[in-house]
MINU-572494 format. One line per 3 residues: their letters; for each residue x, y, z of C-alpha. Coordinates in Angstrom, 3 decimals, m for minus. Example, Ala and Ser with C-alpha at 12.3 -4.5 7.8 and 13.67 -1.06 7.14 Angstrom:
AS) 12.300,m4.500,7.800 ~ 13.670,m1.060,7.140
***
This chain:
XXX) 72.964,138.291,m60.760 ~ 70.704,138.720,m63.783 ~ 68.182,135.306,m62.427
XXX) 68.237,137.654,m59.285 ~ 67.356,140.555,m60.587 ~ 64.577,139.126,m63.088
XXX) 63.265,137.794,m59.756 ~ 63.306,141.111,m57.662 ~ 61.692,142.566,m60.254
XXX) 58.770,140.013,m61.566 ~ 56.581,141.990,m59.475 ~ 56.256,144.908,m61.586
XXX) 57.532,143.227,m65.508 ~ 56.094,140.896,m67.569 ~ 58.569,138.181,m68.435
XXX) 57.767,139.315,m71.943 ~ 58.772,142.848,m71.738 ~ 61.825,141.958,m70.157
XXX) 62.777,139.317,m73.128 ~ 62.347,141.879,m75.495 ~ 63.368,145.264,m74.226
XXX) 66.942,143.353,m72.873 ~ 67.810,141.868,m76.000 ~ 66.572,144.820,m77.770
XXX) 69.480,146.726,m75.785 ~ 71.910,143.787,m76.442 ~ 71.641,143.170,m80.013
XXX) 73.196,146.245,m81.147 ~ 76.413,144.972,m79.847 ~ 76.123,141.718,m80.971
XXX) 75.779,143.289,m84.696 ~ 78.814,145.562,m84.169 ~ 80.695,142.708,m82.794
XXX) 79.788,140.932,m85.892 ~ 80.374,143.439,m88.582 ~ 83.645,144.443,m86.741
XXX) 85.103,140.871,m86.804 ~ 83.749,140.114,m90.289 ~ 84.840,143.694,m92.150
XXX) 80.947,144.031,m92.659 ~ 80.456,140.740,m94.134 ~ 79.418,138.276,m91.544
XXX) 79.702,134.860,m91.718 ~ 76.821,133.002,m93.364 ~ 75.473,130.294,m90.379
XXX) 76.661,126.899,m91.668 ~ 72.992,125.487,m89.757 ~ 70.233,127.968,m89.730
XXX) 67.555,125.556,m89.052 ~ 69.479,123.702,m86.201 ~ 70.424,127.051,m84.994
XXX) 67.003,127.862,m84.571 ~ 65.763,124.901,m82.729 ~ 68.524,125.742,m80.015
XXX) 67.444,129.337,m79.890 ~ 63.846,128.097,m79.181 ~ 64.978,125.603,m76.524
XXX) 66.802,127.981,m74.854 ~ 63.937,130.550,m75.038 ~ 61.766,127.897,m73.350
XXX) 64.103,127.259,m71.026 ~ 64.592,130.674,m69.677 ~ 60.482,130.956,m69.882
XXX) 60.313,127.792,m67.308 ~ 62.799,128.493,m65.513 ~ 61.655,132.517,m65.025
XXX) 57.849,131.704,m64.260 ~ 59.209,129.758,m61.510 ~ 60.995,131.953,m59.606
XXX) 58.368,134.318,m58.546 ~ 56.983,131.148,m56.244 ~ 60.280,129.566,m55.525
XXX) 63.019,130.914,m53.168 ~ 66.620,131.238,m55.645 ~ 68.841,128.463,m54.779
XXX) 66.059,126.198,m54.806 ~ 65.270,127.011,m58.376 ~ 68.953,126.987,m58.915
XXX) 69.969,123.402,m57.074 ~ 66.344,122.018,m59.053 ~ 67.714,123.801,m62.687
XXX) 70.848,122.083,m62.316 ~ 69.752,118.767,m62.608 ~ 70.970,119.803,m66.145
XXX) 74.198,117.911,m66.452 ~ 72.134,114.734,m65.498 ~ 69.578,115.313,m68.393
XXX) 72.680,116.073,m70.565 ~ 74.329,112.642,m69.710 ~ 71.055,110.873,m70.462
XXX) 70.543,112.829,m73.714 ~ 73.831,111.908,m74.638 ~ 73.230,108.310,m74.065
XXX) 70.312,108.470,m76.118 ~ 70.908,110.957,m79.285 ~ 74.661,111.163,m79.550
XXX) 75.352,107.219,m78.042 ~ 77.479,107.898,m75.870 ~ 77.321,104.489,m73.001
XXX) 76.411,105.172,m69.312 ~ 79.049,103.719,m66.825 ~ 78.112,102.769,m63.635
XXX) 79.206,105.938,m61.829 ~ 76.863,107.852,m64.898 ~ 73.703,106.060,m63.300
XXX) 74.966,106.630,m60.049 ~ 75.170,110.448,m60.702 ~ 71.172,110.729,m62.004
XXX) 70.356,108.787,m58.809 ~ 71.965,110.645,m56.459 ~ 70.788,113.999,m58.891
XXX) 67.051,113.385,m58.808 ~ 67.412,112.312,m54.559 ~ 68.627,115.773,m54.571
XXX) 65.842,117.877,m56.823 ~ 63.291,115.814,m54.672 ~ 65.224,116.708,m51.113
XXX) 65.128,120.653,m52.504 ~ 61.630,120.543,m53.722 ~ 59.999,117.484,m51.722
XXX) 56.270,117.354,m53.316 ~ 53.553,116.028,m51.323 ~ 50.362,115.292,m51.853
XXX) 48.895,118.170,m50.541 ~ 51.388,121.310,m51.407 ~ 52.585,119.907,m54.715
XXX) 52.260,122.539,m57.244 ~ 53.035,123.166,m60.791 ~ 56.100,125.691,m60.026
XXX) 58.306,122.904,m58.678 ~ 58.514,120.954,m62.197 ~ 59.468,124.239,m63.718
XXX) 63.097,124.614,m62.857 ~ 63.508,120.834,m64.129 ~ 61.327,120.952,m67.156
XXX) 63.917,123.889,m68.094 ~ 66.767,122.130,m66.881 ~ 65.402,119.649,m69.713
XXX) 65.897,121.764,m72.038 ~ 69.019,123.528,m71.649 ~ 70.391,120.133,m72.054
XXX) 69.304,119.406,m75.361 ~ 70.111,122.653,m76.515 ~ 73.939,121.836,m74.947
XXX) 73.517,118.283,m77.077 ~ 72.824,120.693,m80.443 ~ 75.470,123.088,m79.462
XXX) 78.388,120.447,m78.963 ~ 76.904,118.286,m82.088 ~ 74.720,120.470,m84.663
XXX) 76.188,123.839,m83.925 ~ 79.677,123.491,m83.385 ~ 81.008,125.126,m86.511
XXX) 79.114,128.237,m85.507 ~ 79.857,131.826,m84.853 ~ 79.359,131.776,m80.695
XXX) 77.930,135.425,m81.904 ~ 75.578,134.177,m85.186 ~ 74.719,131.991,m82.147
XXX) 74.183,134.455,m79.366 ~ 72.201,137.187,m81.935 ~ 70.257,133.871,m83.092
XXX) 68.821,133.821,m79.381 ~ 68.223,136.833,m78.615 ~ 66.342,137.719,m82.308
XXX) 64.302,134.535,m80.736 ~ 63.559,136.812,m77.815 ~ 62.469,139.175,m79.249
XXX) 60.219,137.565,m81.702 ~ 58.676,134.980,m79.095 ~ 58.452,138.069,m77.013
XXX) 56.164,140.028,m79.066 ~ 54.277,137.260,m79.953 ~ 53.567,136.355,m76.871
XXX) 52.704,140.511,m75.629 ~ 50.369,140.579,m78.683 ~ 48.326,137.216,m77.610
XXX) 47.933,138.603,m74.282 ~ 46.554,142.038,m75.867 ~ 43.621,139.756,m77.014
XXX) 42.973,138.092,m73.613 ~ 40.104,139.705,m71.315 ~ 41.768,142.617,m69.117
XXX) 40.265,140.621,m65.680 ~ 43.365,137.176,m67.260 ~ 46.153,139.770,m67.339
XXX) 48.339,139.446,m64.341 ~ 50.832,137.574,m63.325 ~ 54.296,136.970,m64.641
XXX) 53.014,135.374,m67.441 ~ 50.214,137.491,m68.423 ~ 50.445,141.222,m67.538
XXX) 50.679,143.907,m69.918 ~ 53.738,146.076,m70.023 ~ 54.611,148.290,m67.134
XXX) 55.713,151.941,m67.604 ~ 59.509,152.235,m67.698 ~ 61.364,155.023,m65.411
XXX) 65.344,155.808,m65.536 ~ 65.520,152.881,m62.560 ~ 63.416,150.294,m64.681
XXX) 66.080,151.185,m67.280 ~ 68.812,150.962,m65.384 ~ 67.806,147.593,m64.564
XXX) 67.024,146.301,m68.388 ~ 70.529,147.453,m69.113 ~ 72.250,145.516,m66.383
XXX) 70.366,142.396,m67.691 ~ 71.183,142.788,m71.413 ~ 74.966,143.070,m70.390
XXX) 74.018,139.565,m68.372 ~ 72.607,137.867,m71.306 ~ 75.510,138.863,m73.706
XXX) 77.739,137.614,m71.380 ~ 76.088,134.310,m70.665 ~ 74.954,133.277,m74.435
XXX) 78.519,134.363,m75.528 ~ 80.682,132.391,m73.053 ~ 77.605,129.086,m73.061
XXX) 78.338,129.387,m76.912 ~ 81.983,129.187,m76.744 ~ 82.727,127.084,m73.773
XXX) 80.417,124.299,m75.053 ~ 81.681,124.177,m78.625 ~ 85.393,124.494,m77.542
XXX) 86.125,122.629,m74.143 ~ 85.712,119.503,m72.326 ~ 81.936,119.204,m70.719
XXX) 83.776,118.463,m67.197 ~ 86.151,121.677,m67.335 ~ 82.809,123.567,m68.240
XXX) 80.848,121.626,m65.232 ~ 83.504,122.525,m62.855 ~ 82.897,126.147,m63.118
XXX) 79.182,126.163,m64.096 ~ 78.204,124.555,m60.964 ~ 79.076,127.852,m59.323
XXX) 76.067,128.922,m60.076 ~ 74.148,127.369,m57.731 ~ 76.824,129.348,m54.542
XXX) 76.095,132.504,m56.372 ~ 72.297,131.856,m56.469 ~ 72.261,130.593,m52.888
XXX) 74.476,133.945,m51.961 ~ 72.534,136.152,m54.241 ~ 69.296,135.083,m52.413
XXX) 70.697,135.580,m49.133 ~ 71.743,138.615,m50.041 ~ 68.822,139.988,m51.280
XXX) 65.866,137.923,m50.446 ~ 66.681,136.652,m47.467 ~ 66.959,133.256,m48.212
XXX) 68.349,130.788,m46.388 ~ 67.873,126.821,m47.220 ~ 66.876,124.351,m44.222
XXX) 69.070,121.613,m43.838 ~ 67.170,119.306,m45.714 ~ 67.341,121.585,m49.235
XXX) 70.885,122.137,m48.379 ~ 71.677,118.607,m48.292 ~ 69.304,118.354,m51.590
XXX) 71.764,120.953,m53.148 ~ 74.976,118.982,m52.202 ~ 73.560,115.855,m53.808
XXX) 73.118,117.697,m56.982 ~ 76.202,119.540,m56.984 ~ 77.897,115.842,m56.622
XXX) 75.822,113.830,m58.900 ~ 76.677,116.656,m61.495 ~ 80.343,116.744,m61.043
XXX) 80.220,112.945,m60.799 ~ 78.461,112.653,m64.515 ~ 80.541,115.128,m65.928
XX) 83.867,113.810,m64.894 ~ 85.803,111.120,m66.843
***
């Protein structure tokens, strides 16, 4: 719901104003969450600087994954983004150790067939916007590989605040670079100045702040606590809710080919993931 929304609206936000004004709603809660659980002395983080590498990973991969969807229709993005269980079995293989059975390879073969069904470049339409989804599918594994190895012994809130403080700083950063930029460069996504907010803008920043506290809280917890196959199992509905959110709303409805692109995904994934 909240990727859908960030998409209906990219037209009038910039990606940056929406990082910071949602987790500048949704920190408050994290901190009174915190406080509330630790009498009003929090937990000190047992791995600040490994904390902060995930929180930047994850920043990236929500910056990726966000400038894509203005040019690509939902469950594309969605079927391409999920490549991420194949990236996380690779990762695994080569930072943690963990060995690749036969079925493992299996699963990235049949997962890339599938990104390249959805997305099919070509000589003459390839574009930039098409890597996006898997350059932040990329990421989110590595941050998964930190989570379940670096970060385990982590607050899932020190965690959660972590990313969205990263939010907001990469946020601001990024709004004061683009102040400096000649006024003809900003537009787009990527590069427009702040729009004026109105009860309805608000209304929508709210419901995404409630999306992001649920998502980095349950991520957090679910990847330091339970198997990564339960965990697949369920976060592979995310590519039926994106497909139904973009019918819903958009319109969208994939061809044949990107639907059979999306099934080969959704198998390879469950096929990696499952012991």
């Amino acid at each position: 719901m909240g990727d859908a929304l960030i998409k209906l609206t990219s037209d009038g936000f910039a990606i940056w104003q929406i990082f910071v004004l949602r987790s500048l709603i949704a920190l408050p809660a994290l901190l009174a969450i915190l406080l509330a659980r630790g009498r009003g002395r929090p937990r000190a983080q047992a791995a600040p600087a490994w904390t902060a590498l995930r929180s930047l990973m994850l920043v990236g991969m929500w910056v990726s994954y966000y400038a894509a969807l203005p040019h690509l229709a939902l469950s594309a993005a969605a079927a391409a983004y999920y490549t991420a269980p194949i990236f996380i079995t690779l990762f695994a293989a080569a930072v943690v150790g963990d060995r690749i059975s036969a079925r493992g390879w299996i699963a990235v073969a049949l997962g890339f067939a599938g990104a390249a069904l959805i997305l099919r470049p070509a000589p003459g339409d390839f574009n930039l916007h098409a890597l996006l989804p898997l350059v932040s599918a990329m990421l989110y594994a590595g941050a998964m590989i930190l989570t379940r190895t670096r970060c385990r012994g982590e607050d899932p809130i020190l965690l959660s605040l972590a990313l969205n403080l990263g939010f907001v700083l990469v946020g601001l950063v990024a709004t004061a670079g683009i102040a400096l930029l000649p006024e003809a460069a900003r537009q787009g996504f990527l590069l427009a100045p702040w729009s004026a907010m109105g009860a309805r803008e608000w209304g929508a920043m709210a419901l995404l702040a409630v999306a992001i506290l649920i998502g980095s809280l349950g991520a957090a917890f679910a990847y330091q606590n339970a198997p990564p196959a339960v965990i697949g199992a369920f976060d592979f509905t995310y590519v039926g809710f994106a497909a139904l959110w973009g019918l819903a709303v958009f319109a969208e409805t994939p061809d044949r080919v990107a639907a059979l692109g999306m099934a080969l995904i959704v198998g390879a994934g469950l096929l990696s993931l499952r012991r």
